[in-house]
Structures are given as structure tokens and as C-alpha cells.
Biopython code that builds the backbone (N, CA, C, O; Angstrom):
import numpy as np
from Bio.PDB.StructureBuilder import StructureBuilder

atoms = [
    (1, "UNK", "N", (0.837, -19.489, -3.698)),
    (1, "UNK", "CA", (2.008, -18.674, -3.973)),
    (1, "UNK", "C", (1.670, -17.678, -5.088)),
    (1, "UNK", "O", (0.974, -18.031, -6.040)),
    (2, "UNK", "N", (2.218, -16.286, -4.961)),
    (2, "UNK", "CA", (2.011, -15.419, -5.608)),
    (2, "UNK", "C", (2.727, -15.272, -7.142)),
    (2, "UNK", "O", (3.945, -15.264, -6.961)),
    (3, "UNK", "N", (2.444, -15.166, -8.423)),
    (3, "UNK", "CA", (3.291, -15.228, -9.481)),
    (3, "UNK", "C", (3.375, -13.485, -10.135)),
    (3, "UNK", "O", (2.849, -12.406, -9.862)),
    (4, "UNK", "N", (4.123, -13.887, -10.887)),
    (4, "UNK", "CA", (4.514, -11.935, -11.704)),
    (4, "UNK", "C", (3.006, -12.216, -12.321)),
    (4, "UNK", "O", (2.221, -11.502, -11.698)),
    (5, "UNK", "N", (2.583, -12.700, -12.939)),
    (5, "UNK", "CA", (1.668, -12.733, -13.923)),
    (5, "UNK", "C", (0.357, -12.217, -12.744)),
    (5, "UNK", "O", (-0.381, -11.309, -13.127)),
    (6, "UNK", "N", (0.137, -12.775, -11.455)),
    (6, "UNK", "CA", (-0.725, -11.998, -10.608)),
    (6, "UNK", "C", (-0.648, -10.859, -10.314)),
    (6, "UNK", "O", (-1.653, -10.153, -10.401)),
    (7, "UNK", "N", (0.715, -10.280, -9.825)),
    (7, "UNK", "CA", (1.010, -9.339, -9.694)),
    (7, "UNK", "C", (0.672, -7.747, -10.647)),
    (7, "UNK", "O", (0.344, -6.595, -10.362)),
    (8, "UNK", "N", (0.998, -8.567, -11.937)),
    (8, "UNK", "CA", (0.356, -7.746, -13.068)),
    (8, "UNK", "C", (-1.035, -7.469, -13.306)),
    (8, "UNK", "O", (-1.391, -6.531, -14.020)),
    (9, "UNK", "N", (-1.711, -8.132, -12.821)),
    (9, "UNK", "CA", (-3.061, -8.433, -12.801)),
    (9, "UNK", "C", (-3.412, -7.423, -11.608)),
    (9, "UNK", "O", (-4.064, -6.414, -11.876)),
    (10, "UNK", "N", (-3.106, -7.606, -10.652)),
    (10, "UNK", "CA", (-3.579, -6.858, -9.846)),
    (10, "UNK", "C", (-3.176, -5.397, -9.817)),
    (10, "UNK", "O", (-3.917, -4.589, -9.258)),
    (11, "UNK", "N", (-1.827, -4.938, -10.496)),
    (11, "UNK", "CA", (-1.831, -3.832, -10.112)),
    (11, "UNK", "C", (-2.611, -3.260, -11.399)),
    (11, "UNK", "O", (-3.457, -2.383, -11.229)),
    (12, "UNK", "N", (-2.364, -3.693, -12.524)),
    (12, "UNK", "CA", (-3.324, -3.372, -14.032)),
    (12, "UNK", "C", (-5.035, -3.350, -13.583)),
    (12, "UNK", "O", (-5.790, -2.621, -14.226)),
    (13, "UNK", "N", (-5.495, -4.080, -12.601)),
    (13, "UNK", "CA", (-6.751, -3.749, -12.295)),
    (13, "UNK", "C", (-7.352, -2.772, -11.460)),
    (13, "UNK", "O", (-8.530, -2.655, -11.125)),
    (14, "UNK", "N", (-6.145, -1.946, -11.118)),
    (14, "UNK", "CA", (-6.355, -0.843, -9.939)),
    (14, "UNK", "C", (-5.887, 0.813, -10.638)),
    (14, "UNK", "O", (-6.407, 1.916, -10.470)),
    (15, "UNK", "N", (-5.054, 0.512, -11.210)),
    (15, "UNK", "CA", (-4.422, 1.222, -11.884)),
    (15, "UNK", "C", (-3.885, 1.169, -13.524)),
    (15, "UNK", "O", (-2.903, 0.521, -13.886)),
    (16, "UNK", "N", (-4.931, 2.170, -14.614)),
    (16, "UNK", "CA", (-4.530, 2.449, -15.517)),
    (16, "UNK", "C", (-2.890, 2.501, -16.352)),
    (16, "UNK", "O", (-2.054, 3.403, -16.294)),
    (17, "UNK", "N", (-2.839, 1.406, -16.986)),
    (17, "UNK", "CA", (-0.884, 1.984, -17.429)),
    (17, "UNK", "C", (-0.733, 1.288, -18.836)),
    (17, "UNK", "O", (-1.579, 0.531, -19.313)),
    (18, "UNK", "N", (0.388, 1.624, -19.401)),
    (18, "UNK", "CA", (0.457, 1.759, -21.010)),
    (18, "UNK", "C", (1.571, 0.789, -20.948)),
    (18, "UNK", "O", (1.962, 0.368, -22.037)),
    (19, "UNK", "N", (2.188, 0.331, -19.822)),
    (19, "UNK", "CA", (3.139, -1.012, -19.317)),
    (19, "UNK", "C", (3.204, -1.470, -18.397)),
    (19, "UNK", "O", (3.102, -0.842, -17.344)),
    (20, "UNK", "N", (3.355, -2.454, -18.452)),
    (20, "UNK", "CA", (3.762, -3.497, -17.304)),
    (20, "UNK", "C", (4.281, -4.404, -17.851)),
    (20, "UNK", "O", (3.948, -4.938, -18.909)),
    (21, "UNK", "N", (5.671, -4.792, -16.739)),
    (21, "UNK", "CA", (6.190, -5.920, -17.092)),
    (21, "UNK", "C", (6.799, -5.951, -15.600)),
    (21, "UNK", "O", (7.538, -5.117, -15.076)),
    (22, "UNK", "N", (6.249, -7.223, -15.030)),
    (22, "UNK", "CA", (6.871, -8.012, -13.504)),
    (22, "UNK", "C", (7.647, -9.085, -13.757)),
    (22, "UNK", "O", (7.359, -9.760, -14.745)),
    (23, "UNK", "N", (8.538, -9.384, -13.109)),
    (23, "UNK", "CA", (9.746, -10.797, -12.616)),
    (23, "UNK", "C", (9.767, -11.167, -12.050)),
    (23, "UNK", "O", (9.995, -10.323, -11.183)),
    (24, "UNK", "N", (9.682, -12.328, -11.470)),
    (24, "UNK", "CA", (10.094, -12.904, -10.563)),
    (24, "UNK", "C", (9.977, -14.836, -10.126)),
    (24, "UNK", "O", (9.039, -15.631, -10.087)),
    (25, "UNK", "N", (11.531, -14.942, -9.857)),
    (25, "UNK", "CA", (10.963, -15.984, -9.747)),
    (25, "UNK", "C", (10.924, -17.369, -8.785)),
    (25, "UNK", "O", (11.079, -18.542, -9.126)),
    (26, "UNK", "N", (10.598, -16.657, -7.137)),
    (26, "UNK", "CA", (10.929, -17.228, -6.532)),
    (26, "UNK", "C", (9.282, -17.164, -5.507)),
    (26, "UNK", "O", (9.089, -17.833, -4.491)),
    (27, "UNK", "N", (8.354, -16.256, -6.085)),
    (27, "UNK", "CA", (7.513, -16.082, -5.249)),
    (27, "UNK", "C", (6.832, -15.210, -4.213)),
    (27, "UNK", "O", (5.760, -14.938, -3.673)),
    (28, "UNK", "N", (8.308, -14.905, -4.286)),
    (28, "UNK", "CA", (8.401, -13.639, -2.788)),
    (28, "UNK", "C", (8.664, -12.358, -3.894)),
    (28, "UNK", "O", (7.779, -11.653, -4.379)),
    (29, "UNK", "N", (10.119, -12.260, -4.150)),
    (29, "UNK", "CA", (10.724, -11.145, -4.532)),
    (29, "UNK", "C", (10.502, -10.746, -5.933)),
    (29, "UNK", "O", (10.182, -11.669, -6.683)),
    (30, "UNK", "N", (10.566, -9.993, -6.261)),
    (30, "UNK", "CA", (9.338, -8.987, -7.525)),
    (30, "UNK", "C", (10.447, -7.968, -8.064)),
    (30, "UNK", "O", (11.144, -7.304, -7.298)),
    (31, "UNK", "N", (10.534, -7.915, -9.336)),
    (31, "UNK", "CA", (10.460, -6.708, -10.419)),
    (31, "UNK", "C", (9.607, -5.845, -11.393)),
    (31, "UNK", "O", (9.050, -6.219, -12.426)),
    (32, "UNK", "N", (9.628, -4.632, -10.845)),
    (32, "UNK", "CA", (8.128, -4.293, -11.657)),
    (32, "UNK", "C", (9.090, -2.970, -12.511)),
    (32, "UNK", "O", (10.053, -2.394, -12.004)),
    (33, "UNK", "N", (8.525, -2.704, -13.903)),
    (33, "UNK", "CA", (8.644, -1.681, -14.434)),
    (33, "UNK", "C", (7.301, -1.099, -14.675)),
    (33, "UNK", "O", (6.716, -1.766, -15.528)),
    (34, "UNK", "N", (6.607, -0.115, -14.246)),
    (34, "UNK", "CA", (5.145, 0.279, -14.311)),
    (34, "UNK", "C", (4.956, 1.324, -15.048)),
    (34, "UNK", "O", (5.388, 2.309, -14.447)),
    (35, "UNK", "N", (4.380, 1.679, -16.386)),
    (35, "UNK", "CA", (3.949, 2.972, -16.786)),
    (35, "UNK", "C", (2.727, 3.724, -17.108)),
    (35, "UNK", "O", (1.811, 3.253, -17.782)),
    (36, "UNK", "N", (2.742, 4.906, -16.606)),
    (36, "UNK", "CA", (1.297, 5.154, -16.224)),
    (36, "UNK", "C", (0.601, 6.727, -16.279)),
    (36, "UNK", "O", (1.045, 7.444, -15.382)),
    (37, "UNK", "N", (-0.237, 7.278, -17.019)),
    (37, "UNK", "CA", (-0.305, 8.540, -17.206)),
    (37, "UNK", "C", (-0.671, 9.623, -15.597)),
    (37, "UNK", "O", (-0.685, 10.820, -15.312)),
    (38, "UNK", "N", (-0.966, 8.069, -14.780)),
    (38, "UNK", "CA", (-1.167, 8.688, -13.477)),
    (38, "UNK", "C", (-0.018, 9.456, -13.010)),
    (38, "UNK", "O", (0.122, 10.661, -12.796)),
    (39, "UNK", "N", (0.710, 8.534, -12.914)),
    (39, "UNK", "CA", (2.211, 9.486, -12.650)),
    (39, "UNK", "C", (2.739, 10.537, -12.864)),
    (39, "UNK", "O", (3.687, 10.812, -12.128)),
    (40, "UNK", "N", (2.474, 11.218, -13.598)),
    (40, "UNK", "CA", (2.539, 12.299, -14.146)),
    (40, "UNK", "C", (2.244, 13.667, -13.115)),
    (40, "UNK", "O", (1.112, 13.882, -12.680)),
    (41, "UNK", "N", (3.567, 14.664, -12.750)),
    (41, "UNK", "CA", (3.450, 15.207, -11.496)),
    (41, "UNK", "C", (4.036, 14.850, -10.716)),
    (41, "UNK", "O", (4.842, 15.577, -10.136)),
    (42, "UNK", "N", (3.831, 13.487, -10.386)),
    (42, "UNK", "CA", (4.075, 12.849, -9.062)),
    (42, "UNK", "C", (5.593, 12.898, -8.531)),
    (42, "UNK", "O", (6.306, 13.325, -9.439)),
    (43, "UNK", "N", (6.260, 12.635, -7.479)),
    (43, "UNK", "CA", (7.346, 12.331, -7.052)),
    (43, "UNK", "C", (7.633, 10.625, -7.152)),
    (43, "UNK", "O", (6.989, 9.578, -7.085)),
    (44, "UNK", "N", (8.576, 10.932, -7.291)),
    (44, "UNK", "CA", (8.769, 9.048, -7.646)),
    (44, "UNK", "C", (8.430, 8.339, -6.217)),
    (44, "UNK", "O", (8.130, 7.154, -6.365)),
    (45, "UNK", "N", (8.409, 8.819, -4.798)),
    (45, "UNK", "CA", (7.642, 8.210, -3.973)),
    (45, "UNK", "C", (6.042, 8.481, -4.173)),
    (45, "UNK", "O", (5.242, 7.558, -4.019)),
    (46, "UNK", "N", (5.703, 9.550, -4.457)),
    (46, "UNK", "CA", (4.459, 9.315, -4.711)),
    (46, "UNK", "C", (4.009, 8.033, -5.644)),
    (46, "UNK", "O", (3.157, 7.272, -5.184)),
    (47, "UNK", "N", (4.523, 7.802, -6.841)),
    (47, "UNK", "CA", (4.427, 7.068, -7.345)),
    (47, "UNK", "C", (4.425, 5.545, -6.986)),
    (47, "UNK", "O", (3.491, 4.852, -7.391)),
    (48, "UNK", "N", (5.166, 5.142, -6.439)),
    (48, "UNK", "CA", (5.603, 3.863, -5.761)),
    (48, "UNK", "C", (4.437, 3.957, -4.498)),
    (48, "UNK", "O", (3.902, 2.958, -4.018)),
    (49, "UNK", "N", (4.220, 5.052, -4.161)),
    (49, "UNK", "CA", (2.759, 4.843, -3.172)),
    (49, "UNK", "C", (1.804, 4.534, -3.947)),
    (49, "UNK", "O", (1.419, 3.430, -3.562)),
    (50, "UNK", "N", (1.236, 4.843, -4.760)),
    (50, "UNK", "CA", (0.106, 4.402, -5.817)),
    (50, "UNK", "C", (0.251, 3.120, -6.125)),
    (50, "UNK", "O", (-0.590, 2.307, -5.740)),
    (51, "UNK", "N", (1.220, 2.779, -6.785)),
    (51, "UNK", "CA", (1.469, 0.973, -6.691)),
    (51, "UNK", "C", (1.051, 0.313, -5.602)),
    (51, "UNK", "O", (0.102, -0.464, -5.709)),
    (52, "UNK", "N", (1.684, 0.511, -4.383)),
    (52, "UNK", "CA", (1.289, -0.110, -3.290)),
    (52, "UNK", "C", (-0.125, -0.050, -2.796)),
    (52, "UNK", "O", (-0.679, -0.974, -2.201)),
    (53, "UNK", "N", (-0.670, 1.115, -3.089)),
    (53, "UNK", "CA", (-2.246, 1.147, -2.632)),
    (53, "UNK", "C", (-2.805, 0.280, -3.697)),
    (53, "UNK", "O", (-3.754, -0.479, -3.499)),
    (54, "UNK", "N", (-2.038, 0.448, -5.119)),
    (54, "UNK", "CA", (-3.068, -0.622, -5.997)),
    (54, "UNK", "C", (-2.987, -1.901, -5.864)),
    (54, "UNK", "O", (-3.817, -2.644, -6.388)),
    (55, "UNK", "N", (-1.603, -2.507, -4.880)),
    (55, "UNK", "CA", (-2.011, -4.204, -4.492)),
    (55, "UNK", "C", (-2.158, -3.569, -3.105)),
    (55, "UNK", "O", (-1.692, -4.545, -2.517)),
    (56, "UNK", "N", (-2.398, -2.824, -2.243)),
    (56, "UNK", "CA", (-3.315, -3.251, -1.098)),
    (56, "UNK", "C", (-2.642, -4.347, -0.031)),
    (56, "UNK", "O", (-1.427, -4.452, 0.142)),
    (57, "UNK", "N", (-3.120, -4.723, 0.291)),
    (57, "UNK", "CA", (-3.504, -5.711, 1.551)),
    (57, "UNK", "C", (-2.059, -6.815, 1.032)),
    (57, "UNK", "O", (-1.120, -7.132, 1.762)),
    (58, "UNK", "N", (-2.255, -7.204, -0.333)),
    (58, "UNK", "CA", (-1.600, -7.713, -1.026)),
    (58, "UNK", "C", (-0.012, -7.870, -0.794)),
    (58, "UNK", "O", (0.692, -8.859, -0.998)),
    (59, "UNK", "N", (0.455, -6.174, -0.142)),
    (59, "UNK", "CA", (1.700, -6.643, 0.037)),
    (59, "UNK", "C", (2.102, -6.794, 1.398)),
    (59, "UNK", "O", (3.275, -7.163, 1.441)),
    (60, "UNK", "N", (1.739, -6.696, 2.197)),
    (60, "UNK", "CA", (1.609, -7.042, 3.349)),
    (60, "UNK", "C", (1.484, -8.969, 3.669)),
    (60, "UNK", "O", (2.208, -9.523, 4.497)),
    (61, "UNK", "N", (0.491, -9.679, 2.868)),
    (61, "UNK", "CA", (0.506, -11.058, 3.206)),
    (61, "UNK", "C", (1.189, -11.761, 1.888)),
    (61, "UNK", "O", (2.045, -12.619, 2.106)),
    (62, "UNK", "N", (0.821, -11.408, 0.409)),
    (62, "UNK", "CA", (1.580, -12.010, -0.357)),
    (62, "UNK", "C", (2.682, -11.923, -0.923)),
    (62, "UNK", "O", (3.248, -12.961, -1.266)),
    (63, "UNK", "N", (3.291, -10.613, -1.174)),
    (63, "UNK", "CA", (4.116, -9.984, -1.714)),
    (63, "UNK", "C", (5.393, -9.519, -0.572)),
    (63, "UNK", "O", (5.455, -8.404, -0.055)),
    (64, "UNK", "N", (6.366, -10.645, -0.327)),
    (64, "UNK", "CA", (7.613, -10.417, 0.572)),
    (64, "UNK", "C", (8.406, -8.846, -0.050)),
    (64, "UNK", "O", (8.703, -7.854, 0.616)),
    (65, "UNK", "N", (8.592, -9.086, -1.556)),
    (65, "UNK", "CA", (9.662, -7.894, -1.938)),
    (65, "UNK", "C", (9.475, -7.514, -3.484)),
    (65, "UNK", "O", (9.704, -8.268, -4.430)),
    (66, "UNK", "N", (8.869, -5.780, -3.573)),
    (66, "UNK", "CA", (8.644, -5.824, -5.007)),
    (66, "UNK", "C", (9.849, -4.193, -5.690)),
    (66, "UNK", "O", (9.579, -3.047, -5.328)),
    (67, "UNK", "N", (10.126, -4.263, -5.909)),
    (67, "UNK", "CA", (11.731, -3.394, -6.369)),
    (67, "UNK", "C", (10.789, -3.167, -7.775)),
    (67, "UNK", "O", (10.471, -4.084, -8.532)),
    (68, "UNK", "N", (10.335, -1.421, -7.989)),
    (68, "UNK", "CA", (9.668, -1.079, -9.281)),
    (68, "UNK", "C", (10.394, 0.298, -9.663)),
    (68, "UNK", "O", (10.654, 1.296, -8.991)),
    (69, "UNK", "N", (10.640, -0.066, -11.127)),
    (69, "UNK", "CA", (11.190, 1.496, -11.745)),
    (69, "UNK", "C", (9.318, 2.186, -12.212)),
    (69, "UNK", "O", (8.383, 1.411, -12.414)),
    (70, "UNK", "N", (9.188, 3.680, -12.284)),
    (70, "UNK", "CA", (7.590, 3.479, -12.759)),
    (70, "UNK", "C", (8.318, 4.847, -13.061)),
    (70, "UNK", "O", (9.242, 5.470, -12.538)),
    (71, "UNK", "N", (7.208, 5.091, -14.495)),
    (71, "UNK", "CA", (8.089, 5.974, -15.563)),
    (71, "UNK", "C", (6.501, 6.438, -16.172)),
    (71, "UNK", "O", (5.678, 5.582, -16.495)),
    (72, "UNK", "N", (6.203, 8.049, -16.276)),
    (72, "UNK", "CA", (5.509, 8.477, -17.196)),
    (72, "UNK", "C", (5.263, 8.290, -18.896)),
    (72, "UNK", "O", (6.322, 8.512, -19.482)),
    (73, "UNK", "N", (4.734, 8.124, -19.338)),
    (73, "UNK", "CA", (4.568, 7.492, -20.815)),
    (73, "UNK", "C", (5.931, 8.320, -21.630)),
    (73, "UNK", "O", (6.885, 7.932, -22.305)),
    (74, "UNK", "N", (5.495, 9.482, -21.215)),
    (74, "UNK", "CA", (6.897, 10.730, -22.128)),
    (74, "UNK", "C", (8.492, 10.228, -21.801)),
    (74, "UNK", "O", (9.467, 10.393, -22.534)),
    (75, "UNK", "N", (8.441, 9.435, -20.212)),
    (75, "UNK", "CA", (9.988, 9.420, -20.042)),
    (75, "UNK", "C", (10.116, 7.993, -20.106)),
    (75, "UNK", "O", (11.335, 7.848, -20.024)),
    (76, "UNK", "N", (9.657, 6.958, -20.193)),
    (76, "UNK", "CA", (9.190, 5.815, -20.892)),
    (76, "UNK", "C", (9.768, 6.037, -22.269)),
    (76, "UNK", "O", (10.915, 5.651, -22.493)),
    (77, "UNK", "N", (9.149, 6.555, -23.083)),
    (77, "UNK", "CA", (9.241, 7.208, -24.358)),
    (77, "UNK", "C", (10.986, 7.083, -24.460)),
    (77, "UNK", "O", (11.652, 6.221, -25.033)),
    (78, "UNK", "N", (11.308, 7.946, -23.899)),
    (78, "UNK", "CA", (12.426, 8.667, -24.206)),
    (78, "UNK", "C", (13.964, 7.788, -24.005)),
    (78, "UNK", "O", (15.086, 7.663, -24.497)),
    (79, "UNK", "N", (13.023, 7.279, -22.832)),
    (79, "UNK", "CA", (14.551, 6.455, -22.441)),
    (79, "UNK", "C", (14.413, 4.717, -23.162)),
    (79, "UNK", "O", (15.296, 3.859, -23.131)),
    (80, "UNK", "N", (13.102, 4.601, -23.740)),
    (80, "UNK", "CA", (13.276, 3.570, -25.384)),
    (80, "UNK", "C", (14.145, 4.239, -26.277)),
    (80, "UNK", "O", (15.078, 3.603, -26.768)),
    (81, "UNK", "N", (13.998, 5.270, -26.519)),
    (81, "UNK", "CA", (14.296, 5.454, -27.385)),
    (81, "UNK", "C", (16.234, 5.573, -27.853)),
    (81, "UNK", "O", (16.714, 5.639, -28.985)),
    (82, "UNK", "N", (16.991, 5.564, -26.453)),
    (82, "UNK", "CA", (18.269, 5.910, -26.105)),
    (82, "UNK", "C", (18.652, 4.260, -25.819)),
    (82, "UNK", "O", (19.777, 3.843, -25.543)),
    (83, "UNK", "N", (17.737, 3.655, -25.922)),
    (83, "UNK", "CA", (18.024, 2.009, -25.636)),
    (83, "UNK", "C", (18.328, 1.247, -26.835)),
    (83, "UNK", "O", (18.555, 0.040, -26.758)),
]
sb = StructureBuilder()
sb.init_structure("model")
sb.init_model(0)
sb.init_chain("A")
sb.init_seg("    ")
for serial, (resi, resn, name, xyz) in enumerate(atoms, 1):
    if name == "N":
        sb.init_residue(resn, " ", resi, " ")
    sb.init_atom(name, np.array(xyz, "f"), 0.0, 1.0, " ", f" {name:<3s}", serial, name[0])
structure = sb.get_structure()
């Protein structure tokens, strides 16, 4: 069975980011907040495509359901800071 703590692992080993923090706790279903200078540019589907290519194969057999906010370091930044 798959845990957040793998999850983190795997996408942190594919992809460069200045956060991560995953939830979950049933095995299947996933919360990811991801931040990442990659992003930057991107469309927030682009983005959420990059995640998925960085677990791969991964979500297809281990990963039933992963629900991710993913935020550039600057808007990361910003919206700490209003928190």
C-alpha cells in the first residue's frame, strides 16, 4: 500500500520543489500541495501534468486519487503571507 510519505518521495525525486506536503489516509486518496520553480509559466494544467509524469506509471497502479494545489515559489510566497 502506497503512503503520503511515498508519494513525496517520488514526486521530490523527479521533480525539483521548495514544498511538499501530501495527506492521506486511506491509501488510495491523496492531498498534495506542490511548489516548484518549474511551474513557473505554466498553466495550472500544465502543471498538474508535470506531477503526473513525475509519479509515472505510479498513478495508474498505485495511486487511486491525488487532488494537488501546485503554486510557484512567488505565489506560494504570497498567499503565506495573507494566511
Amino acid at each position: 500500500m502506497v503512503t503520503a510519505q511515498d508519494i513525496h518521495r517520488y514526486i521530490e525525486e523527479q521533480l525539483p520543489c521548495t514544498f511538499i506536503e501530501v495527506r492521506g489516509e486511506d491509501g488510495q486518496h491523496f492531498e498534495a500541495v506542490i511548489v516548484s520553480e518549474r511551474f513557473r509559466g505554466l498553466s495550472m494544467i500544465a502543471q498538474h501534468q508535470m506531477v503526473y509524469k513525475a509519479l509515472g506509471e505510479r498513478m495508474k497502479a498505485e495511486i487511486h486519487a491525488l487532488s494537488m494545489q501546485t503554486f510557484t515559489p512567488e505565489v506560494w510566497a504570497l498567499r503565506q503571507s495573507h494566511n
